[in-house]
Every structure is written in structure tokens, then in C-alpha cells.
N, CA, C and O atoms as a GROMACS GRO file, in nm:
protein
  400
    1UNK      N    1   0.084  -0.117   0.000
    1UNK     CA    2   0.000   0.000   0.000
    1UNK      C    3   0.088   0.124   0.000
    1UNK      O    4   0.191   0.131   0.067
    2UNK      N    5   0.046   0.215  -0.074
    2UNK     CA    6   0.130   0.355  -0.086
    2UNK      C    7   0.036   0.452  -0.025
    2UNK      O    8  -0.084   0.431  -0.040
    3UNK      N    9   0.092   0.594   0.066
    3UNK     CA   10   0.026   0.683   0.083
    3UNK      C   11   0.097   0.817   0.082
    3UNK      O   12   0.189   0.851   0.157
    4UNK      N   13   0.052   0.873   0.004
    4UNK     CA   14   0.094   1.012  -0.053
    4UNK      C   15   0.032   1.114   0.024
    4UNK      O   16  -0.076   1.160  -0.013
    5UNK      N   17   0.119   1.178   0.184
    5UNK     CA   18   0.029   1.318   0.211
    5UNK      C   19   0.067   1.437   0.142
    5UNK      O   20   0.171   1.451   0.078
    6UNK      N   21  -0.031   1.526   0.159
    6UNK     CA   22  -0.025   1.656   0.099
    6UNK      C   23  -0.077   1.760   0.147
    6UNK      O   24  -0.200   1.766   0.147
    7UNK      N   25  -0.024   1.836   0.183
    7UNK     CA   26  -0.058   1.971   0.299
    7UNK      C   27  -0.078   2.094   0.129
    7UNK      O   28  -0.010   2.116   0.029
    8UNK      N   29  -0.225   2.148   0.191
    8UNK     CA   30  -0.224   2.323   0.060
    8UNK      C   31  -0.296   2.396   0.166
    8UNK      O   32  -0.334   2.325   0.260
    9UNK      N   33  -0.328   2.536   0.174
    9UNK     CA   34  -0.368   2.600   0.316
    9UNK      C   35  -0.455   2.491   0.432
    9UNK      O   36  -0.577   2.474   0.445
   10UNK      N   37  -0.351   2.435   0.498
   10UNK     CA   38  -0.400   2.393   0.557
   10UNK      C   39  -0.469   2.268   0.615
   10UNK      O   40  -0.485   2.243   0.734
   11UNK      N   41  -0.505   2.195   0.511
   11UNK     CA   42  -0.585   2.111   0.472
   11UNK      C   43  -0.485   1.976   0.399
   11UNK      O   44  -0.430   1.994   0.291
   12UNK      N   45  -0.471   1.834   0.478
   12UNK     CA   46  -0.384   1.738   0.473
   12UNK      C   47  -0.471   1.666   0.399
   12UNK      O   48  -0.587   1.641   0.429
   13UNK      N   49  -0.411   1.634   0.300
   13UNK     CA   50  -0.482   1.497   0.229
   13UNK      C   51  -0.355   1.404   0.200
   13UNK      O   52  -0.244   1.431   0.153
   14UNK      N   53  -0.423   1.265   0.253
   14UNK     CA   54  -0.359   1.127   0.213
   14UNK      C   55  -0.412   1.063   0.116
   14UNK      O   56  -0.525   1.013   0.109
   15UNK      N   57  -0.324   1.065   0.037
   15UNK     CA   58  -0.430   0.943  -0.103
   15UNK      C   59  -0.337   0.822  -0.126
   15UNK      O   60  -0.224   0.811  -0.174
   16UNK      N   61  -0.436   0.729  -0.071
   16UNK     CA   62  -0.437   0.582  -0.039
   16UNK      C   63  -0.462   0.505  -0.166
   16UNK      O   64  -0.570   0.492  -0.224
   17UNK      N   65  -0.328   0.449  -0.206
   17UNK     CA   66  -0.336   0.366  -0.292
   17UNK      C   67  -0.293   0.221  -0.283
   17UNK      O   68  -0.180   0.223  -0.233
   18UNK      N   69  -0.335   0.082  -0.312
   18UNK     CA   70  -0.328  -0.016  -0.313
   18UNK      C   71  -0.457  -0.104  -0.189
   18UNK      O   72  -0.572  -0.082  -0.151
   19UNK      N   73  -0.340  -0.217  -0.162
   19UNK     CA   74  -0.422  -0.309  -0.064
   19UNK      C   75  -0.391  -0.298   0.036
   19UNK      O   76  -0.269  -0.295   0.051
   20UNK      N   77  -0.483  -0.284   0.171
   20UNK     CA   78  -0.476  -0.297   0.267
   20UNK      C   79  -0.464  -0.380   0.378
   20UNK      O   80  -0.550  -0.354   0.462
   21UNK      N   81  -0.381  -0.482   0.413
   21UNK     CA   82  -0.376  -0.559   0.528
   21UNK      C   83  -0.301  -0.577   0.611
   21UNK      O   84  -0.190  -0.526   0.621
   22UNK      N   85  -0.361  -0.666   0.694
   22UNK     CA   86  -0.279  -0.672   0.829
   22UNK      C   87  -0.146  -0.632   0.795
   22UNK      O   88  -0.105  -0.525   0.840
   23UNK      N   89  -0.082  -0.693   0.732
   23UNK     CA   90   0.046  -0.709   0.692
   23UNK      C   91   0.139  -0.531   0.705
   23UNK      O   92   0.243  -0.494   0.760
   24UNK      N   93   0.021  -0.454   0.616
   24UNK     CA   94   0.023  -0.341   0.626
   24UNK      C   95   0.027  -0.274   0.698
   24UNK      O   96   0.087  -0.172   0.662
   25UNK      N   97  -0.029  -0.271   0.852
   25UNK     CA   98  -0.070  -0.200   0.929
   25UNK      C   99   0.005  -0.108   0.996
   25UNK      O  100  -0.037   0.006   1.019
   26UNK      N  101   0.176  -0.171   1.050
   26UNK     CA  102   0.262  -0.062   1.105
   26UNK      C  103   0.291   0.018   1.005
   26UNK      O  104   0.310   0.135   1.038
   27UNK      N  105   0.303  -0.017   0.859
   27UNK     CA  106   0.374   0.072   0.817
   27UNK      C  107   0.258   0.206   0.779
   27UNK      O  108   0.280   0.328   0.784
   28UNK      N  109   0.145   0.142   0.746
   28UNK     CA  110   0.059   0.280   0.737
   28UNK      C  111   0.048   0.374   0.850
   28UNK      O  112   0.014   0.490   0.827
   29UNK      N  113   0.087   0.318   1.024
   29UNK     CA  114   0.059   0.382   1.131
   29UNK      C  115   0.167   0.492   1.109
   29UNK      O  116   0.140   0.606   1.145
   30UNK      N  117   0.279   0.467   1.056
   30UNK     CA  118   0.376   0.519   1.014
   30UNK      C  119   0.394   0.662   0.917
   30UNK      O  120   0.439   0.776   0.920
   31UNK      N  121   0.328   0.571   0.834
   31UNK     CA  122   0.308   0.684   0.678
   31UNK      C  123   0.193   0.777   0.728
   31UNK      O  124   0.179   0.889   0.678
   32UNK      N  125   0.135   0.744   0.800
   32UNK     CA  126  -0.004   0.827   0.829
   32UNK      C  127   0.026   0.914   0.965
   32UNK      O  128  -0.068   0.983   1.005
   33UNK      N  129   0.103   0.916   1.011
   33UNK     CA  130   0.180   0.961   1.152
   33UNK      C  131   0.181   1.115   1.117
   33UNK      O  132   0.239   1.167   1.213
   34UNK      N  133   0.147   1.209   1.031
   34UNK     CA  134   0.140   1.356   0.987
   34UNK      C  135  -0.033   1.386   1.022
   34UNK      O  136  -0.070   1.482   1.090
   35UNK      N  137  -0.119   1.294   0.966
   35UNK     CA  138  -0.255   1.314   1.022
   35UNK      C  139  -0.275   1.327   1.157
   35UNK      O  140  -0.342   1.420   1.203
   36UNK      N  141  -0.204   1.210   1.248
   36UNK     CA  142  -0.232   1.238   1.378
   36UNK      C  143  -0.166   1.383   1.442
   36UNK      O  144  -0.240   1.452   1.512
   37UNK      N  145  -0.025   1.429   1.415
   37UNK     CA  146   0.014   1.502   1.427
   37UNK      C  147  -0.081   1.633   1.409
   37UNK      O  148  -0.090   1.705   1.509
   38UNK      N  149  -0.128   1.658   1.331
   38UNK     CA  150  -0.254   1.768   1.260
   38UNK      C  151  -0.381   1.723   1.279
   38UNK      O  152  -0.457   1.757   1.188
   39UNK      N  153  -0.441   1.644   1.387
   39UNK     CA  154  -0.582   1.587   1.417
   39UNK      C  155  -0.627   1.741   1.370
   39UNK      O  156  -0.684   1.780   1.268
   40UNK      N  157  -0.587   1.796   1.461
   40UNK     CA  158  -0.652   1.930   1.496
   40UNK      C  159  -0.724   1.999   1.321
   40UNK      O  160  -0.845   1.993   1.299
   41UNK      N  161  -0.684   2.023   1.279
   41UNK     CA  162  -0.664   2.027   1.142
   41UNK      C  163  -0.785   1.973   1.049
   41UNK      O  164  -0.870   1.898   1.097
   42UNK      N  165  -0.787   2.006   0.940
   42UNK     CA  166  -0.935   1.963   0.801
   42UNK      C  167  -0.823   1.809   0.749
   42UNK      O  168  -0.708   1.817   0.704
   43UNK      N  169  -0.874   1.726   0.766
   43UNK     CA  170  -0.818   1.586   0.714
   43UNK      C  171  -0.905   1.535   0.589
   43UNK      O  172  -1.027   1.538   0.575
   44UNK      N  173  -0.771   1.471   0.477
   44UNK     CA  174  -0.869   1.418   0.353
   44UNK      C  175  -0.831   1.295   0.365
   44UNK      O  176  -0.710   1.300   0.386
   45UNK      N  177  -0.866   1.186   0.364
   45UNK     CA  178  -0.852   1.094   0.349
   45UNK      C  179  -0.895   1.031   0.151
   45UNK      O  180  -1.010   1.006   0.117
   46UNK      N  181  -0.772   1.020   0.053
   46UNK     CA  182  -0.886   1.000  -0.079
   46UNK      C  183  -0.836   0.853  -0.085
   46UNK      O  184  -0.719   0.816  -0.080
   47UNK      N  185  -0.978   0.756  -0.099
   47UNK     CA  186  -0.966   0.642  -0.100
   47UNK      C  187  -0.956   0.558  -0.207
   47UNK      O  188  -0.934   0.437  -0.220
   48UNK      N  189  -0.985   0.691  -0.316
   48UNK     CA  190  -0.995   0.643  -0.522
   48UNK      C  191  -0.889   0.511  -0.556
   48UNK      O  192  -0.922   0.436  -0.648
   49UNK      N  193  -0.785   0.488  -0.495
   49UNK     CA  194  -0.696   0.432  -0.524
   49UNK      C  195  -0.693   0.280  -0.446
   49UNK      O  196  -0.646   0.173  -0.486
   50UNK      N  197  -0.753   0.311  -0.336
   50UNK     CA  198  -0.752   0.184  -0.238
   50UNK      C  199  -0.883   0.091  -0.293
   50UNK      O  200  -0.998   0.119  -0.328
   51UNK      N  201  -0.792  -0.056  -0.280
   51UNK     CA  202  -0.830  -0.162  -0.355
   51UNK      C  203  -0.898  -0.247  -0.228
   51UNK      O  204  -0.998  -0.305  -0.270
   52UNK      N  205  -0.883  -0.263  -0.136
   52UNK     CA  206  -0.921  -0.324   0.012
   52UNK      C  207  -0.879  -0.274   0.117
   52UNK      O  208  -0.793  -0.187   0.107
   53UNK      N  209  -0.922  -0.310   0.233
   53UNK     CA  210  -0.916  -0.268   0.391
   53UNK      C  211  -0.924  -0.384   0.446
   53UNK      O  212  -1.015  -0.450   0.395
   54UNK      N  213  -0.856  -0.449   0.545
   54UNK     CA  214  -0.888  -0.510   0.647
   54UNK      C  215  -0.921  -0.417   0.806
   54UNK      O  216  -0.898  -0.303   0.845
   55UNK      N  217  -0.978  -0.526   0.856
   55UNK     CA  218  -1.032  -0.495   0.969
   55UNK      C  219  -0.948  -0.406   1.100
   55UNK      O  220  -0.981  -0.322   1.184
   56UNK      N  221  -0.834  -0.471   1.066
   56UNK     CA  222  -0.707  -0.354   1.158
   56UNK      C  223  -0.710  -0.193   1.061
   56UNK      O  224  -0.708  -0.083   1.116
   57UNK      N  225  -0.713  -0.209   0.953
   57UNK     CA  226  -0.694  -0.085   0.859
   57UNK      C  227  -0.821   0.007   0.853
   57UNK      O  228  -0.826   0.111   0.788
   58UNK      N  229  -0.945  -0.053   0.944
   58UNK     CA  230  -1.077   0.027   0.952
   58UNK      C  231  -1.073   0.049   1.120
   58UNK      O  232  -1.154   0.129   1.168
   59UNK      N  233  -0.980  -0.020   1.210
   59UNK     CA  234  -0.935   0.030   1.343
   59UNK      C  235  -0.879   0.153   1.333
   59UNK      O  236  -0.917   0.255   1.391
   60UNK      N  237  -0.778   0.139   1.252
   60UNK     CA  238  -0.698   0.273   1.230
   60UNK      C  239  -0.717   0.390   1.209
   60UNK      O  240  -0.669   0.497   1.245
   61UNK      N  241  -0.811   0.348   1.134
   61UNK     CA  242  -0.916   0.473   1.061
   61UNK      C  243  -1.032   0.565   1.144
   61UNK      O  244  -1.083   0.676   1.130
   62UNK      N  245  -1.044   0.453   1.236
   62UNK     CA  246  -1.198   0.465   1.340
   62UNK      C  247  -1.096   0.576   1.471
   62UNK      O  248  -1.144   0.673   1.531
   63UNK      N  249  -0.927   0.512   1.488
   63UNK     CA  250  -0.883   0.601   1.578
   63UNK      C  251  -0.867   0.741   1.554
   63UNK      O  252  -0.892   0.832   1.633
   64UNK      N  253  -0.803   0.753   1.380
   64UNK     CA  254  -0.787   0.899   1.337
   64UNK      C  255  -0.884   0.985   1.341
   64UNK      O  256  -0.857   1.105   1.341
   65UNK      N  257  -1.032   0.934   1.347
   65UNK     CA  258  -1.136   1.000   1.337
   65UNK      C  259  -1.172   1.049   1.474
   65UNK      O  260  -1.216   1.162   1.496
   66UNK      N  261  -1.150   0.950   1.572
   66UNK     CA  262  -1.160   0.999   1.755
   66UNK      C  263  -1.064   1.100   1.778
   66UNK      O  264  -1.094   1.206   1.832
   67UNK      N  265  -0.965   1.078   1.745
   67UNK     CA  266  -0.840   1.212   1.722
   67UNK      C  267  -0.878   1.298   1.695
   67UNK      O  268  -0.878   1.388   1.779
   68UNK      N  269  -0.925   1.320   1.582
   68UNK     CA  270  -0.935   1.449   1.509
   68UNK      C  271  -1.049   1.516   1.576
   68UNK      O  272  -1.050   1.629   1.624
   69UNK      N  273  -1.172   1.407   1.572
   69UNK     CA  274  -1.301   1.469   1.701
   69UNK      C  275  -1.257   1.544   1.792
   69UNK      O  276  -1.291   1.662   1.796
   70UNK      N  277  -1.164   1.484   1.890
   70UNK     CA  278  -1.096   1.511   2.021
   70UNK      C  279  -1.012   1.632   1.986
   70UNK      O  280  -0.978   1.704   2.080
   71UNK      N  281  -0.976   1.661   1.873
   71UNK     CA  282  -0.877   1.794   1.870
   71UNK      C  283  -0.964   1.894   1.851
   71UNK      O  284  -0.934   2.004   1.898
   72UNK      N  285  -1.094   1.877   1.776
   72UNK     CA  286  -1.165   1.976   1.684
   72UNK      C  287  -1.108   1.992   1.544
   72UNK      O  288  -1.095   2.086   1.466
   73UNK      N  289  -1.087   1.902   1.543
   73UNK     CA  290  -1.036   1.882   1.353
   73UNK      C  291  -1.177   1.806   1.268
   73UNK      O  292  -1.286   1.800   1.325
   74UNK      N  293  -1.163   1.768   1.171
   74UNK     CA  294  -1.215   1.707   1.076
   74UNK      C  295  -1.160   1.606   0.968
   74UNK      O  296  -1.073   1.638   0.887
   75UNK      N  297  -1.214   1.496   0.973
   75UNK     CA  298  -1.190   1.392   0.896
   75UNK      C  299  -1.268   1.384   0.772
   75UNK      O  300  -1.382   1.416   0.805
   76UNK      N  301  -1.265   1.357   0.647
   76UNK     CA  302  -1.327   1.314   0.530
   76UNK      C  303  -1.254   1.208   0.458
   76UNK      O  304  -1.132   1.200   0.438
   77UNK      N  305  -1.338   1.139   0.426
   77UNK     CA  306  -1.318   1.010   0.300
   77UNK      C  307  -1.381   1.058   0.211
   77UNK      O  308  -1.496   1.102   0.226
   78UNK      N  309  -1.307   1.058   0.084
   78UNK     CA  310  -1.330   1.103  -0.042
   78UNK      C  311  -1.341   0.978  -0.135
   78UNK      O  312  -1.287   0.882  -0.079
   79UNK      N  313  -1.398   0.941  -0.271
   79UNK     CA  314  -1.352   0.910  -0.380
   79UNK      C  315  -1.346   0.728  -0.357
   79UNK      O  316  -1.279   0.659  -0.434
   80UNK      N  317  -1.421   0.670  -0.247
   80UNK     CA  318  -1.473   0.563  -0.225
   80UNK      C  319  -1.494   0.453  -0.363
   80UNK      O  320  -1.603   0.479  -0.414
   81UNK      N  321  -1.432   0.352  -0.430
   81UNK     CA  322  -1.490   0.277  -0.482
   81UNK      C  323  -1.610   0.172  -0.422
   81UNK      O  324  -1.629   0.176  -0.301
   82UNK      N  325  -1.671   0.103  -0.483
   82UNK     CA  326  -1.807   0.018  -0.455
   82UNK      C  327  -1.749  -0.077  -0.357
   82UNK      O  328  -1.798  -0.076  -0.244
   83UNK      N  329  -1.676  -0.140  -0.378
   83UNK     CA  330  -1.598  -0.188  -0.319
   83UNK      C  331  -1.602  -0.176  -0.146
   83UNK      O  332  -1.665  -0.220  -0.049
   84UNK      N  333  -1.491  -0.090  -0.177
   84UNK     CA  334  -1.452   0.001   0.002
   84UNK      C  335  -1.608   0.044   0.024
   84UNK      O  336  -1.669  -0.052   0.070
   85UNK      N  337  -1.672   0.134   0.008
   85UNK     CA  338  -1.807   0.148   0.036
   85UNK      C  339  -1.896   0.048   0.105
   85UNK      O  340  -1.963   0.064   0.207
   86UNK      N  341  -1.885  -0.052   0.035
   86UNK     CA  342  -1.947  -0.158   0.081
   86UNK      C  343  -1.884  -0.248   0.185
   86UNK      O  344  -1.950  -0.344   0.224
   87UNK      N  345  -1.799  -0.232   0.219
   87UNK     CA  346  -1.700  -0.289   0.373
   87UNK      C  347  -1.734  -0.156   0.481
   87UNK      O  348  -1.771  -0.168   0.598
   88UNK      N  349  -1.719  -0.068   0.430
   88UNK     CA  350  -1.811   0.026   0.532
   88UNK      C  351  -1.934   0.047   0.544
   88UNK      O  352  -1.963   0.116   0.641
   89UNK      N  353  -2.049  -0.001   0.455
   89UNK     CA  354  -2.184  -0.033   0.480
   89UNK      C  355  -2.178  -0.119   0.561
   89UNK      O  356  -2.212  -0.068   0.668
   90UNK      N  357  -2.139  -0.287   0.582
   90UNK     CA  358  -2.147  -0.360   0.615
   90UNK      C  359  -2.106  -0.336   0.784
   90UNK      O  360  -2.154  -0.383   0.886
   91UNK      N  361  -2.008  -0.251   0.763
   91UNK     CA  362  -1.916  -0.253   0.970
   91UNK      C  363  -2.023  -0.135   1.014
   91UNK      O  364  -2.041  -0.136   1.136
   92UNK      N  365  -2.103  -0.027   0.941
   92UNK     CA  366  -2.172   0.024   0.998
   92UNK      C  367  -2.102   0.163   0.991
   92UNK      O  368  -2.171   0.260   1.019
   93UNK      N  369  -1.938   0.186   0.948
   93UNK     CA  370  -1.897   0.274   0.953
   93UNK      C  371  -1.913   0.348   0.857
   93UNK      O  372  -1.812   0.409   0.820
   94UNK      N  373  -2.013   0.365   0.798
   94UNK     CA  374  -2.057   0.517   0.739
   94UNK      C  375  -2.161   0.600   0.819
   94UNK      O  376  -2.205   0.710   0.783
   95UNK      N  377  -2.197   0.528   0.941
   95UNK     CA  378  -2.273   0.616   0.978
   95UNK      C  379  -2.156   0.683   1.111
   95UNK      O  380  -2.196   0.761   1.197
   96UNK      N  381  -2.016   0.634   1.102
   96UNK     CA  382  -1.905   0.760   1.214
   96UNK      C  383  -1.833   0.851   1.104
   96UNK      O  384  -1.775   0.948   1.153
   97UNK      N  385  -1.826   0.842   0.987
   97UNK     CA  386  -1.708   0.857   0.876
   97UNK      C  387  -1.794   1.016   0.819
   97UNK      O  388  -1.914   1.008   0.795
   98UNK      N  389  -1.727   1.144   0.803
   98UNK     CA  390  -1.789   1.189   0.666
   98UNK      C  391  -1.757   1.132   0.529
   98UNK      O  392  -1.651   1.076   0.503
   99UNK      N  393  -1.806   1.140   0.488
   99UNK     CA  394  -1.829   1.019   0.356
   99UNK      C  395  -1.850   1.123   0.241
   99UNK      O  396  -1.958   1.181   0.234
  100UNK      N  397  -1.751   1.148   0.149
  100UNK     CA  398  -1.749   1.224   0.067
  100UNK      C  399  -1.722   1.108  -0.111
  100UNK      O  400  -1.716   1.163  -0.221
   0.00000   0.00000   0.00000
């Protein structure tokens, strides 16, 4: 899995490309370690690129979003294939996520 952040006034976007699993997980805690840093902050999450999630990789996701709550920041998922969409219909997490 690759993740590309990108800071423009303000506003961090990660665009998440490949597969997501376990396997994955430290190193995204890693690559993604600028979001937590900037909870506080407008967060993009663009998911156009991401091919799957496992269940640790929708933990991860569920923490950045308590973060960012907890700072007064904002989280968004952008650019969702049917796919990913539908692993978050199913866990229920579109109804914690803004869902763009």
C-alpha cells in the first residue's frame, strides 16, 4: 500500500493507494503519523486508489477520526470505490465517517 500526504492551506490529504492488510498496518501507522500530528486540522482521506481494507486498517481509521473529534479537527473520506463502500456499509462505519 502507498500513501501520498499533501498539505495546501491547511488542509492534509492522504491518497491511499493499493491493498490494505494486516500485513500493512505498522507501516501505514507510520506513513499516516502527519494526520495524527494535525488531528486538529481539516483531514482528507482520498480512498480512489484503495483496492481493500482489512479490519485492523478500519481500526486505524476509526482512531484517526476519535483524534481528530478530540482535537476539533475534521476527517473526510473522499472518492470511495463500490468496493470500500461496501466494507463500510457492512461494519456500519458510514454512519461515524464523513463520507465524501
Amino acid at each position: 500500500m502507498k500513501v501520498d500526504i499533501q498539505e495546501a492551506n491547511g488542509v492534509y490529504t492522504a491518497i491511499l493507494t493499493g491493498w490494505f492488510d494486516t500485513n500493512e498496518a505498522t507501516q501505514f501507522l507510520s506513513d499516516i503519523q502527519p494526520l495524527f500530528d494535525h488531528a486538529d486540522q481539516q483531514l482528507v482521506l482520498d480512498c480512489g486508489g484503495l483496492e481493500y481494507i482489512c479490519s485492523l486498517g478500519l481500526r486505524i481509521l476509526l482512531r484517526l477520526n476519535k483524534e481528530s473529534a478530540a482535537k476539533n479537527g475534521h476527517l473526510q473520506l473522499t472518492n470511495m470505490n463500490g468496493e470500500i463502500r461496501k466494507i463500510f456499509e457492512m461494519t456500519g462505519f458510514v454512519k461515524l465517517f464523513d463520507i465524501h
